[in-house]
N, C-alpha and C positions, 0 to 999 in steps of 0.2 A: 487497494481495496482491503477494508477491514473486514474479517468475520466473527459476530458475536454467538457463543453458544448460551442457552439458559433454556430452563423448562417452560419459563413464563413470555409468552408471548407480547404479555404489557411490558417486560424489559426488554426483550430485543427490538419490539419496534420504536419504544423510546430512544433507545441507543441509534438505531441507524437513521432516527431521525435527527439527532442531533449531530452526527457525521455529515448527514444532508449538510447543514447548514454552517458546516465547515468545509464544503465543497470538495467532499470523504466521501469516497462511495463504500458500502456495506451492505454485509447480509446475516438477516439471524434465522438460527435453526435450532432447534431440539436439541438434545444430546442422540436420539437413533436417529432423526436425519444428517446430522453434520455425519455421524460415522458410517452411514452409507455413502454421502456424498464425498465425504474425504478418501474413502480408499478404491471409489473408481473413478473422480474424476481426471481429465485428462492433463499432463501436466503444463501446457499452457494457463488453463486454471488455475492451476497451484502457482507460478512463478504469479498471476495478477496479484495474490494474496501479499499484503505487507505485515499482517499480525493479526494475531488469534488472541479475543480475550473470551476467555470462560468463565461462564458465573453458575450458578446453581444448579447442578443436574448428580443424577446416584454416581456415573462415572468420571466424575472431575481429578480423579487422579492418575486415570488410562486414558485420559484424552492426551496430555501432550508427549505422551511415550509413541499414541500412534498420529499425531500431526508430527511426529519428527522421522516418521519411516518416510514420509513424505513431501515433507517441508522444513525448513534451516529459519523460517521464520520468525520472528518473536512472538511466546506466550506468554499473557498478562493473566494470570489468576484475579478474580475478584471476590473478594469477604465483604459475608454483610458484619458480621460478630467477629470478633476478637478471639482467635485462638493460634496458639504457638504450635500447637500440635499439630491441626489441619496447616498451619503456614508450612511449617517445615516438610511436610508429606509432600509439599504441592510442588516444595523446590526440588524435593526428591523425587518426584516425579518427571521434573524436565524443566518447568515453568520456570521464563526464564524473571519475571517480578511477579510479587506480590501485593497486590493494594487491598484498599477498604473503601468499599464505598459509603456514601457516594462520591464519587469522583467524575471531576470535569474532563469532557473529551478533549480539551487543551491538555489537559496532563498526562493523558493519555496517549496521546501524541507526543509528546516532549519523552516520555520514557521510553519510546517505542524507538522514536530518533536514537536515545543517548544509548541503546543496548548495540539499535544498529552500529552507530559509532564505535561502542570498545567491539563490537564482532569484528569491524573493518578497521580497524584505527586510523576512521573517519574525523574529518572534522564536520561542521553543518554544514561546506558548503563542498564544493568540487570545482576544480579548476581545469576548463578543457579548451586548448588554446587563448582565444583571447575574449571567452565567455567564464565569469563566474557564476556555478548557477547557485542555489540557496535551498535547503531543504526544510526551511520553518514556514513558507508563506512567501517570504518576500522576490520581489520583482528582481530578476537576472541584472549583473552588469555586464554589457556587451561591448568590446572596445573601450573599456573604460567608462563609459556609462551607462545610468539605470535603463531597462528598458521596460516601458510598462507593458505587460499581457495578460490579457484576461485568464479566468483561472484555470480553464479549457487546457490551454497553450500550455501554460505556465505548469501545472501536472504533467504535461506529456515532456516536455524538455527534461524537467525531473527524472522520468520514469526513462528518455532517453541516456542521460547523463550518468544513471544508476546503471543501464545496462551498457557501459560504452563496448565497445570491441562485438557486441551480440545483436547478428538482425534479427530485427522487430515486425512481424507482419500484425498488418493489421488486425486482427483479432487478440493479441499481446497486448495491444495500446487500449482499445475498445474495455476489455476485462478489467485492466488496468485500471482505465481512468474512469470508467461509468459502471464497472461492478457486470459481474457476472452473470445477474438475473434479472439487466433490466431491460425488457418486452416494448418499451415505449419509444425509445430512442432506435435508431434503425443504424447499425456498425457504419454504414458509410458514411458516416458524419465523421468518422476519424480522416478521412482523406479532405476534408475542408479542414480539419485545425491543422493537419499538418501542413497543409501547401499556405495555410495563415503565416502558420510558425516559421515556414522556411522563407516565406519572403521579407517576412521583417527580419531575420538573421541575416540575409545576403545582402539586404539595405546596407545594414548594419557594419556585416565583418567584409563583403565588398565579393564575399564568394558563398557559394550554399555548404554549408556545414553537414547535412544530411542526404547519403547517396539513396536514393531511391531503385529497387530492381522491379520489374514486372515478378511477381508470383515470389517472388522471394522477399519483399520486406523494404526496410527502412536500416539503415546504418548510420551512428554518428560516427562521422568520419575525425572530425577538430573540433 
C-alpha cells in the first residue's frame, strides 16, 4: 500500500487513482491527517505501508523524520519547481528520492523497488525453494515454469515472499493488498485468495508451500 500526503485533494485522489489501475492500493491525507494517523496507528498498519510519497503541504520536511520513528519505509518527495535548496533540505530531512513532477506511477514504483533493493541488497526478484517470485509485475516461476495469477494472488505471494520467516494474519494481507481504508471489500476475501494461491502452488511444487495456523496466521514455509 502506498500513502500519498498533499494539501490538495485533486492530487491525492488523482494519485490513488492511478495506483488503482496499477492494481496498487493507496491512500491520501492532508499533512494533519496523515500526522495524526501516522503516530497512533497500530503497527500492522504500518508494516502494510510500502512507501510514502509527499507532495505539497507547510510540514514537508518533518514529515519523514516522523514516518521514520515509525516506519523503515521509503520516502519519495515530490517537486513541482526546481529548487536545489528545498531538494537538499528534503534529503536532509530523511527522504530517501527526490523527484519532479509530473511523474508516472510506473516510476514510481521502479524507484521505490530499486531503494528497496540497495536497503536489502535485493535483486527484483526472490528465490524460495523451487518458486521465483518477481517484484515488477510479472507472473511467478514455479518449478521451472511461469505460472500465471491473477493479480489478487500474485500481490499476496509477493507480500508473502517479502515477509518470509514472519506469520501473516489475515488483516497483514488484507492492508497489504487492498489498503487500509477500504469499506467495500469485506477482509475475508483474503481467505479465498489464499486457499486460490495455495492450491495452484501444491499443483504445482507437489506440496503446500504456506503452513496455515487457526488464530495465528499464514507462514511461507519453502
Amino acid at each position: 500500500m502506498f500513502i500519498i500526503v498533499d494539501e490538495r485533494e485533486l492530487v491525492t485522489s488523482g494519485y490513488t487513482c492511478r495506483f488503482g489501475k496499477e492494481g496498487i492500493s493507496s491512500a491520501g491525507f492532508c499533512s494533519g491527517q496523515f500526522m495524526d494517523w501516522v503516530g497512533t496507528a497500530v503497527e500492522a498498519d504500518m508494516l502494510a505501508v510500502e512507501a510514502f510519497l509527499i507532495g505539497e503541504c507547510p510540514e514537508r520536511e518533518e514529515l519523514p523524520k516522523l514516518i521514520r520513528k515509525r516506519s523503515q519505509a521509503p520516502v519519495i518527495a515530490m517537486n513541482e519547481t526546481p529548487s536545489l535548496e528545498q531538494t537538499l533540505g528534503l534529503f536532509t530531512a530523511g527522504a530517501d528520492d527526490v523527484v519532479r513532477k509530473p511523474i508516472h506511477v510506473r516510476e514510481i514504483l521502479a524507484r521505490v523497488y530499486a531503494i528497496r533493493r540497495r536497503a536489502a541488497s535485493r535483486r527484483d526478484y526472490a528465490v524460495v525453494g523451487l518458486m521465483q517470485v518477481f517484484f515488477d509485475g510479472r507472473d511467478p516461476i514455479v518449478n521451472g515454469e511461469t505460472l500465471s495469477l491473477p493479480r489478487r494472488e500474485r500481490r499476496i505471494l509477493e507480500y508473502f515472499v517479502i515477509n518470509k520467516g514472519r506469520r501473516l494474519t489475515k488483516s497483514h494481507i488484507f492492508n497489504a493488498v487492498y489498503g487500509l481504508f477500504d469499506e467495500v471489500v469485506e477482509e475475508n476475501v483474503v481467505e479465498s485468495h489464499v486457499s486460490k494461491l495455495r492450491k495452484k502452488l501444491r499443483a504445482r511444487l507437489g506440496y503446500d508451500p504456506i503452513d496455515s495456523q487457526r488464530f495465528l496466521g499464514y507462514l511461507l514455509v519453502s
